[in-house]
C-alpha positions as CSV (number, residue, x, y, z in Angstrom):
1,X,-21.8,23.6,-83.9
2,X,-22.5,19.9,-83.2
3,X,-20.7,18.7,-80.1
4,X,-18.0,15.7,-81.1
5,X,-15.8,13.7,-78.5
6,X,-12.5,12.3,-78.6
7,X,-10.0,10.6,-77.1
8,X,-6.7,12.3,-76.2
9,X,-5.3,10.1,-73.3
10,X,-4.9,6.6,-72.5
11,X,-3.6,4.4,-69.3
12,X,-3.6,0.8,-68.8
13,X,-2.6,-1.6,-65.6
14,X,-3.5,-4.8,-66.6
15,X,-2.5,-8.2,-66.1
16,X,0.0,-8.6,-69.3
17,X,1.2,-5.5,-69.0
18,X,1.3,-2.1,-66.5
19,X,0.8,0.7,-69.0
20,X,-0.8,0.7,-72.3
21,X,2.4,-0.1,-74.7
22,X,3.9,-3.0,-72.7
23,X,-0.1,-4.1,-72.2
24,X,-1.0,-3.0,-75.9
25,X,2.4,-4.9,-77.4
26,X,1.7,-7.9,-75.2
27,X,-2.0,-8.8,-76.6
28,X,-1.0,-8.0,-79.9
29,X,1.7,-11.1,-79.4
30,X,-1.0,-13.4,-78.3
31,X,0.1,-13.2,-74.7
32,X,-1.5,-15.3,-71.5
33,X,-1.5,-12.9,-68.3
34,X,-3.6,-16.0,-66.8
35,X,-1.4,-18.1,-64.2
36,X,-1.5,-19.9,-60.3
37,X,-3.3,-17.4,-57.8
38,X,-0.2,-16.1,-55.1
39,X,-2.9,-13.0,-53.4
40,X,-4.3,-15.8,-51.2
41,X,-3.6,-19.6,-50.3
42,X,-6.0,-21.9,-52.8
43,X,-5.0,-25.5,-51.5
44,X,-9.2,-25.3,-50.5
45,X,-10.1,-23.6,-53.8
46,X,-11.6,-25.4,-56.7
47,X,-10.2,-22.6,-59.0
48,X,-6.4,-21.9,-58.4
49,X,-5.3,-19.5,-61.0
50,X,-6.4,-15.9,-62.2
51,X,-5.1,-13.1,-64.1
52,X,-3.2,-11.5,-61.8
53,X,-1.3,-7.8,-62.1
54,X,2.3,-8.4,-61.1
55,X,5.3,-6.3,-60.0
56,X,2.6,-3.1,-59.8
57,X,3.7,-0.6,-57.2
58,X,1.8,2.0,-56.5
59,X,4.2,4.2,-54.7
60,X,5.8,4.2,-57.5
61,X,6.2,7.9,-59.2
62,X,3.9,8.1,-62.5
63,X,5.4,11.8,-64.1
64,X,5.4,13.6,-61.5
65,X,3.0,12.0,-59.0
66,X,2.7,9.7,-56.5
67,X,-0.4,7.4,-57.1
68,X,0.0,6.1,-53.2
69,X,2.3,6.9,-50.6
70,X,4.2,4.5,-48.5
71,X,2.3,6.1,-45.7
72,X,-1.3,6.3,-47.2
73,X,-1.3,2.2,-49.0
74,X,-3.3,0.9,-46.1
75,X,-6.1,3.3,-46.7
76,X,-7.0,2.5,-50.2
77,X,-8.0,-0.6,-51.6
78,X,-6.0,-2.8,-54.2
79,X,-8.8,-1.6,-56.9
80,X,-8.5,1.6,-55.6
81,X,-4.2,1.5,-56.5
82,X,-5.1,0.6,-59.8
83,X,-7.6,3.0,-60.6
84,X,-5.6,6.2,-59.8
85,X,-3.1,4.7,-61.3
86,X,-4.8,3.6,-64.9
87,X,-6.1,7.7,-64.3
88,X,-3.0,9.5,-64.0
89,X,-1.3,7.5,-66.9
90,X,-4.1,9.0,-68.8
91,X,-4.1,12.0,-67.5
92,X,-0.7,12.9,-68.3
93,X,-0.6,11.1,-71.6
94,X,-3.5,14.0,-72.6
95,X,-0.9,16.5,-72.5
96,X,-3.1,18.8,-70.1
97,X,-1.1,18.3,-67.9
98,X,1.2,20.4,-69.8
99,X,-1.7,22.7,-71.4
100,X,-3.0,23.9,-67.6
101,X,0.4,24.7,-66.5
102,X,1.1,27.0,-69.2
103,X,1.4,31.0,-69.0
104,X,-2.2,32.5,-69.8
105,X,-3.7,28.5,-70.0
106,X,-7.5,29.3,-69.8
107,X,-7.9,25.6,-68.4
108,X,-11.1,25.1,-65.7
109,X,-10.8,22.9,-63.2
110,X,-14.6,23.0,-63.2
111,X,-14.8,21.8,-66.5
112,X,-12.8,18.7,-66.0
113,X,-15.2,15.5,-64.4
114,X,-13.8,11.5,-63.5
115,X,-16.1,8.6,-63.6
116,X,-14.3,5.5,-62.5
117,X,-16.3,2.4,-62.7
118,X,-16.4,-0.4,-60.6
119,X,-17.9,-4.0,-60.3
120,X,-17.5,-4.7,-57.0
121,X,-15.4,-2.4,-55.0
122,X,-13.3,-3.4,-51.8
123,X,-14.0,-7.3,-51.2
124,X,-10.4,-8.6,-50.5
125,X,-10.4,-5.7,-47.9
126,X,-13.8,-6.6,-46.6
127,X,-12.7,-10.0,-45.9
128,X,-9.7,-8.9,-44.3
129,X,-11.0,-6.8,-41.9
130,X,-14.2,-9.0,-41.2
131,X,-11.9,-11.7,-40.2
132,X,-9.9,-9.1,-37.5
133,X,-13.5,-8.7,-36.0
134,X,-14.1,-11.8,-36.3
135,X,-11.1,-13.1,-34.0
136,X,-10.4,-9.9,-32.1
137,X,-13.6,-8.0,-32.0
138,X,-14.2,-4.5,-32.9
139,X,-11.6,-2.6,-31.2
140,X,-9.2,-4.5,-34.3
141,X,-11.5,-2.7,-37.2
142,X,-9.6,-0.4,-39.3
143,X,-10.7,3.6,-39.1
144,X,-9.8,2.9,-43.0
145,X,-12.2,0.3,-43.4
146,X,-14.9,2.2,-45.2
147,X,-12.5,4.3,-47.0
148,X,-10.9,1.2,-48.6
149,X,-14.1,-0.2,-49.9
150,X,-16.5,2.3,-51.0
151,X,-16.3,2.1,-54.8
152,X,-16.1,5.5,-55.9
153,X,-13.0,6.4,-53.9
154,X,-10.6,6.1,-57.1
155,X,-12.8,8.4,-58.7
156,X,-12.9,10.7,-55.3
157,X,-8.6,10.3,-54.8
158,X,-8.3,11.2,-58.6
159,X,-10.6,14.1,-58.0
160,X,-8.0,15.5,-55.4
161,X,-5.0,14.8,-57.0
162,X,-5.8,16.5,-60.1
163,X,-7.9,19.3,-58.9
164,X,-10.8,18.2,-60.7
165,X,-13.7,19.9,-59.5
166,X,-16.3,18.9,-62.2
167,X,-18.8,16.0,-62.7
168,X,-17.6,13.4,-60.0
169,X,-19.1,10.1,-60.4
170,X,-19.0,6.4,-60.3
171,X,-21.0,3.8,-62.5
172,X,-21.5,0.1,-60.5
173,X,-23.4,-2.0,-63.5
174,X,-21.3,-5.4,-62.7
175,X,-19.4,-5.9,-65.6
176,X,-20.6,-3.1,-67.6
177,X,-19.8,-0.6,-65.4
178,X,-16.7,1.2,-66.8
179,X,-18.0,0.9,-70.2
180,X,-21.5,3.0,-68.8
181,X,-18.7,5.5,-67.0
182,X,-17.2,5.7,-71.0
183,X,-20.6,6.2,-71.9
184,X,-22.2,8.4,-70.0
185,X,-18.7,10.2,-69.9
186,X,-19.9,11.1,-73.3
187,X,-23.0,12.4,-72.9
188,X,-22.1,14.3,-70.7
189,X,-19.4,16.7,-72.7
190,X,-22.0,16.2,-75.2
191,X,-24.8,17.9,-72.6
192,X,-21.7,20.6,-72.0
193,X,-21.3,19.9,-68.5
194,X,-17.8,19.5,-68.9
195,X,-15.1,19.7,-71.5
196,X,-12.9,16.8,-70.1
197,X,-13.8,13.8,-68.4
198,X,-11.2,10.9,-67.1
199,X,-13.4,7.9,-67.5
200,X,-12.6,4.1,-66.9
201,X,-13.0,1.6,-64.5
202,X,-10.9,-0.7,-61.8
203,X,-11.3,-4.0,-60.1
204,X,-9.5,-6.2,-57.6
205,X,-11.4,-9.3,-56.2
206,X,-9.0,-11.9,-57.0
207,X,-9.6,-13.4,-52.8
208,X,-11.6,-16.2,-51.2
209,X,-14.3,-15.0,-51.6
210,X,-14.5,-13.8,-54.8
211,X,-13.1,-16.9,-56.7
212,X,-14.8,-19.0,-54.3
213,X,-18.3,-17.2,-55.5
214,X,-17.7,-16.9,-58.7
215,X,-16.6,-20.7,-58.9
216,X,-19.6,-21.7,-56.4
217,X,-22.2,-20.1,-59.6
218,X,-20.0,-22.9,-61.8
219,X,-19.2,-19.5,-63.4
220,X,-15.6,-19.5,-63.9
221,X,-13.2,-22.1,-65.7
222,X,-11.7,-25.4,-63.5
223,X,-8.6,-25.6,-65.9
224,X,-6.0,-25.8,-62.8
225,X,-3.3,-27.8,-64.9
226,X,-3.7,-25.6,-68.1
227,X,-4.2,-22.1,-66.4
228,X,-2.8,-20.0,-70.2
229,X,-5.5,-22.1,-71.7
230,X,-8.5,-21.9,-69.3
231,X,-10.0,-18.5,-71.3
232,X,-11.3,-19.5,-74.7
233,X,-14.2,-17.5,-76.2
234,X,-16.0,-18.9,-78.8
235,X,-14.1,-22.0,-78.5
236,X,-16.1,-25.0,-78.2
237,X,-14.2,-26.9,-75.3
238,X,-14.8,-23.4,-73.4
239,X,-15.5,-24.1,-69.7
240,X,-16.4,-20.4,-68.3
241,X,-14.3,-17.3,-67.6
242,X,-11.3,-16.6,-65.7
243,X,-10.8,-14.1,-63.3
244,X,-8.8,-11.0,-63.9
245,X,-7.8,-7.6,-62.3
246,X,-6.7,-4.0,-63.1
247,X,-7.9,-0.5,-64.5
248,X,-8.2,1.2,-67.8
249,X,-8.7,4.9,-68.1
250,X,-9.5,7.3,-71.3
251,X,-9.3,10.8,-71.4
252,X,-12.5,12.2,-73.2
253,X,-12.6,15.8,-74.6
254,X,-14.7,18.2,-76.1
255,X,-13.0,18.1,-80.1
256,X,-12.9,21.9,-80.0
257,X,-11.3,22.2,-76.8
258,X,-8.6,19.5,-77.9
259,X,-8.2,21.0,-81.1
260,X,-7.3,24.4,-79.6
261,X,-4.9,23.1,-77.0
262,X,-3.3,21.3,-79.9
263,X,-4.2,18.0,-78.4
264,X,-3.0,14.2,-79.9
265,X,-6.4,12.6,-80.6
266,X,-6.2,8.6,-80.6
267,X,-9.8,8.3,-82.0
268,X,-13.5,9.4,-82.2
269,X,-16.4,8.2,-79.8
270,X,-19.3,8.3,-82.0
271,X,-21.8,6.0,-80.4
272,X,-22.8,4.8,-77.3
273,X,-25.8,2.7,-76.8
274,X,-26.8,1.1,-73.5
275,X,-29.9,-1.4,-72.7
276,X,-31.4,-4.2,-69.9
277,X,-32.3,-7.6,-70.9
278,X,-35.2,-7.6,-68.5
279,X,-35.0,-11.4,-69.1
280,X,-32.6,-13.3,-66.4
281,X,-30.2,-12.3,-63.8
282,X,-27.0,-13.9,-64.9
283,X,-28.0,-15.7,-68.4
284,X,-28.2,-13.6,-71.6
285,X,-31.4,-13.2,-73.5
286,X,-32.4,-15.9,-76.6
287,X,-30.1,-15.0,-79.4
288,X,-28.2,-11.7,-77.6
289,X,-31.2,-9.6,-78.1
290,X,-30.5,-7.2,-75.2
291,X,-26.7,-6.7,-76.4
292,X,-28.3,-6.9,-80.6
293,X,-30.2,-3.1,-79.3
294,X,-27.4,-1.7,-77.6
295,X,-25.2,-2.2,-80.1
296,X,-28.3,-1.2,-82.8
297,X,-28.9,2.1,-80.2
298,X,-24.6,3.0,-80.9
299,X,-24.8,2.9,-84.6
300,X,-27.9,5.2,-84.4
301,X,-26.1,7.5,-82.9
302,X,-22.7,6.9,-85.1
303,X,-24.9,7.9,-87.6
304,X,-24.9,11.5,-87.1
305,X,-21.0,11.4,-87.4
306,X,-21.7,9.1,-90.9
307,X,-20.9,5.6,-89.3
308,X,-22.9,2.9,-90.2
309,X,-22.8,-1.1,-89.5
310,X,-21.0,-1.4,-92.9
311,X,-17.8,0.8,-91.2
312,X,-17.4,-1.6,-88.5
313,X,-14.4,-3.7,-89.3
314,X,-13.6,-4.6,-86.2
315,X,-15.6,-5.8,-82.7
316,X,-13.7,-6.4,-79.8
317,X,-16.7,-8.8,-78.5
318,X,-17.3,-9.3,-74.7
319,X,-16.5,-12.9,-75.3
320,X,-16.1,-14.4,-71.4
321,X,-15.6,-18.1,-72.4
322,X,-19.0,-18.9,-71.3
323,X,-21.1,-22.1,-72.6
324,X,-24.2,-19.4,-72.7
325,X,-23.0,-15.9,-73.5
326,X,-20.6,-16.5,-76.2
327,X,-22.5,-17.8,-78.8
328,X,-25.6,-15.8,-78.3
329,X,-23.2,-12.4,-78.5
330,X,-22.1,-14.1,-81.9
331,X,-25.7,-14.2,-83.2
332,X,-26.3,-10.7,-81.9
333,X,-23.1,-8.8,-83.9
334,X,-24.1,-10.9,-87.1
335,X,-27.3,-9.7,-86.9
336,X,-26.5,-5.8,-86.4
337,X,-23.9,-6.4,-88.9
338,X,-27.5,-7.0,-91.7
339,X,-25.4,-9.7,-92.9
340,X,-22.1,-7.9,-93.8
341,X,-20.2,-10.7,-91.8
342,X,-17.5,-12.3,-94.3
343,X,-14.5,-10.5,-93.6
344,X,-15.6,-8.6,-90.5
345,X,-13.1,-9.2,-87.7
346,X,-14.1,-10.0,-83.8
347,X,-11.8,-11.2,-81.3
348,X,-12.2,-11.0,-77.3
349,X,-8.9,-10.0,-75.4
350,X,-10.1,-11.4,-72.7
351,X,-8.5,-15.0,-74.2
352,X,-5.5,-13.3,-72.6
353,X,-6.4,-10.6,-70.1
354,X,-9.0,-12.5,-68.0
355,X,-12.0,-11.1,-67.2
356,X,-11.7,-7.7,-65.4
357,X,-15.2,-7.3,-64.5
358,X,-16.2,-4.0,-63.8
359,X,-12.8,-2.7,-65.3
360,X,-13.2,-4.8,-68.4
361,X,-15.6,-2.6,-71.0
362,X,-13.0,0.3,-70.5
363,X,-9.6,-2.0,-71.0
364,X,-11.6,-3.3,-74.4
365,X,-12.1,0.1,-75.4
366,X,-8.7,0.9,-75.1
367,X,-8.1,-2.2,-77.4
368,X,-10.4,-1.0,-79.7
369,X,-9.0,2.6,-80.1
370,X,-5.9,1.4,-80.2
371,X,-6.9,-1.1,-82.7
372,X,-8.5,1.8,-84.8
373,X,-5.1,3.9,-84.5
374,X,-2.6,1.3,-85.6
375,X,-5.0,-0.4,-88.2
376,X,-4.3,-3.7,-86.4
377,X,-6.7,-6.2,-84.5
378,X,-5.9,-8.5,-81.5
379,X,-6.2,-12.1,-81.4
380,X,-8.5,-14.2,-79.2
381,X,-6.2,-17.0,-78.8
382,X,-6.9,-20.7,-77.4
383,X,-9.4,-20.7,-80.4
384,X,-8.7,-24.2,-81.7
385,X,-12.0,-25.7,-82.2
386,X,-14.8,-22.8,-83.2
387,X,-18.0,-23.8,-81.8
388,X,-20.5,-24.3,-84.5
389,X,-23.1,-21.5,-83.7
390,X,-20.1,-18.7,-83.8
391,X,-19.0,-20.7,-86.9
392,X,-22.7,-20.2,-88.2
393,X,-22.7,-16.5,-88.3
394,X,-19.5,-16.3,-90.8
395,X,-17.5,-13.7,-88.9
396,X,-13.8,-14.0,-88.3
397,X,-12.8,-14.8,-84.6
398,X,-9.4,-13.9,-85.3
399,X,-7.8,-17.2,-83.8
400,X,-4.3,-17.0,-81.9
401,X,-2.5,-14.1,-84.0
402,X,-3.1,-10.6,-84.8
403,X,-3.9,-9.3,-87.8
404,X,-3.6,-6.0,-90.4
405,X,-6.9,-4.6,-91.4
406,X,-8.1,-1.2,-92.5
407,X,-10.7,-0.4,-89.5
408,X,-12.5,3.0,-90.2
409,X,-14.7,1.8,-87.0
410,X,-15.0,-0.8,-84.1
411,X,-17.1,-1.7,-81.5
412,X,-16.7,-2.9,-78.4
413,X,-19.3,-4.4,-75.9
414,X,-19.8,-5.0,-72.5
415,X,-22.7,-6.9,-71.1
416,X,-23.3,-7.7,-67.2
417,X,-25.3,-9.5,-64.7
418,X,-28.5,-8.0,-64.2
419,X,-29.0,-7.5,-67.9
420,X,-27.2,-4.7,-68.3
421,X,-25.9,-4.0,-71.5
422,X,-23.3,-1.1,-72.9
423,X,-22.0,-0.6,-76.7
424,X,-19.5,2.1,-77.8
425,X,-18.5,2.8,-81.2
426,X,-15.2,4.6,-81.9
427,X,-13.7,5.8,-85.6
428,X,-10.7,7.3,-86.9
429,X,-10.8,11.2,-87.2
């Protein structure tokens, strides 16, 4: 019998909402999460505003656990928080929760693996302790230090928490990393080395020295006295991306082992394609050509499940608001599209979300799915002038309001420095 995965849980801290309805409800409304930077003082900043995720407390109870407690919040990082967070959100939204504790449940912990993406791990806490040595000297370094920022320490927590003893991993691809976790997530109940995996990715490096990096590449957008504005894909004035944070987590399961628990399935993963550039470090390649294969390498694979290009009908693009990237990712979905663009829908959430880096790929597959459930697909608002090469290629942007739209299948990309490049396809079931 052919191995097919699903979906069966979803979880969501984000900066417009802190679980996936209020998160889910507020991009569907066309809502900014982007606003003034209060995690550090930016009088000396040339960028002063980021999309921040407010009012999360991760002591608080999620079901019946405790993400963080008040004791233990010094020896995670902020990314960390978020990630274990996004995770048991997910986690209990399955329903196995439920399932393992039952009389006679013949649920394996060893057959239940986490793979939590992550861009860039710790940095806020990096800087923090480096400037305690710095002024105090080494006695002042915390014996949490490493702990806090080693990247794979949501995925090691979750591990614990849940008694998860299977696959335990970590994908660090810049910004396609949680979208790779997704990915090879996949393959990997598809290989049978697991019949569950939580899979997502976290971030938090809104701090000095991320914005100041970021904005020292002329990377990120200088809109300080329009902040809701400053993210506009595919918009013409765009003037590069703005900063986000959080974590998105999916539960992915073997369909026969969901189907015999009784599980709710949100949707199908049917393809996952992943590439490299091999062209430039930071700038895309001519005419999207690395992300044009990926995405060519996830309907190949779709295939099997009988999803081709002409049941896409929705793409939830990476779309950063770049000069560079935005245009060429339009040029690359027209062309995998074989010319099937009037009508086809693409919006980029991150209009309203920010950028979440390495946590981004799995927040826009939780867009996607939940754009596949509902039949409805996001806006990519601040769209007001269309840059003429996206306007070229004849697809729909889907400026400042959601719309209705039957959607057998999207797609949603993630592409990241380095050249790396990640495509998943999901469907309805």
């Amino acid at each position: 019998m052919e191995t097919r995965v699903v979906v069966t849980g979803l979880g969501a801290i984000t900066p417009v909402g802190l679980d996936v309805s209020s998160t889910w409800k507020a991009v569907l409304e066309g809502k900014s999460g982007i606003g003034p930077i209060s995690l550090f003082n930016t009088d000396d900043c040339p960028v002063k505003f980021a999309g921040e995720v407010r009012g999360f407390d991760p002591t608080k109870l999620i079901g019946r656990f405790q993400p963080v407690s008040q004791k233990d919040q010094r020896r995670f990082g902020r990314f960390c928080w978020f990630g274990i967070a996004a995770g048991l959100q997910a986690y209990l939204d399955s329903g196995l929760d439920e399932h393992r504790s039952k009389p006679g449940s013949s649920f394996d912990p060893t057959r239940i693996g986490i793979n939590i993406g992550v861009g860039m791990g710790g940095l806020p806490e990096i800087e923090s302790v480096h400037e305690d040595f710095r002024t105090k000297g080494y006695r002042r370094i915390s014996p949490f230090f490493i702990p806090q920022v080693i990247a794979n320490m949501a995925t090691g927590q979750l591990s614990i928490i849940l008694d998860a003893k299977g696959p335990n991993l970590c994908n660090l691809t810049a910004c396609a990393s949680s979208a790779h976790s997704i990915g090879e997530s996949y393959h990997q109940i598809l290989r049978g080395d697991a019949d569950v995996m939580l899979a997502g990715g976290a971030e938090a490096v809104i701090s000095q020295l991320g914005i100041g990096g970021f904005a020292a590449m002329r990377a990120l957008s200088t809109r300080n006295d329009a902040p809701e504005k400053a993210s506009r894909p595919f918009d013409q004035d765009r003037d590069g991306f703005v900063m986000g944070e959080g974590a998105a987590c999916l539960v992915l399961e073997n369909y026969e082992h969901a189907k015999a628990r009784g599980a709710k399935i949100y949707a199908e993963l049917v393809g996952y394609g992943y590439t490299s550039d091999a062209y430039h470090m930071t700038s895309p390649a001519p005419e999207g050509e690395g992300g044009y294969r990926a995405m060519k390498m996830a309907l190949k694979r779709a295939a099997a499940r009988g999803i081709g290009a002409a049941d896409i009908g929705y793409v939830n693009a990476h779309g950063t608001s770049t000069p560079a990237g935005d245009g060429e990712e339009a040029k690359a979905i027209a062309k995998v599209l074989e010319g099937r663009t009037q009508g086809i829908h693409v919006s980029s959430t991150k209009s309203m979300t920010g950028h979440l880096l390495g946590a981004s790929g799995a927040a826009e597959a939780l867009f996607s799915i939940l754009a596949v459930r509902d039949q409805k697909i996001p806006p990519t608002i601040n769209l007001d002038r269309l840059d003429p090469d996206c306007e070229a290629t004849g697809l729909n942007f889907t400026p400042h309001r959601a719309v209705d739209a039957p959607i057998r299948a999207a797609l949603s990309n993630s592409f990241g420095f380095g050249g790396t490049n990640a495509s998943l396809i999901f469907s309805r079931i």
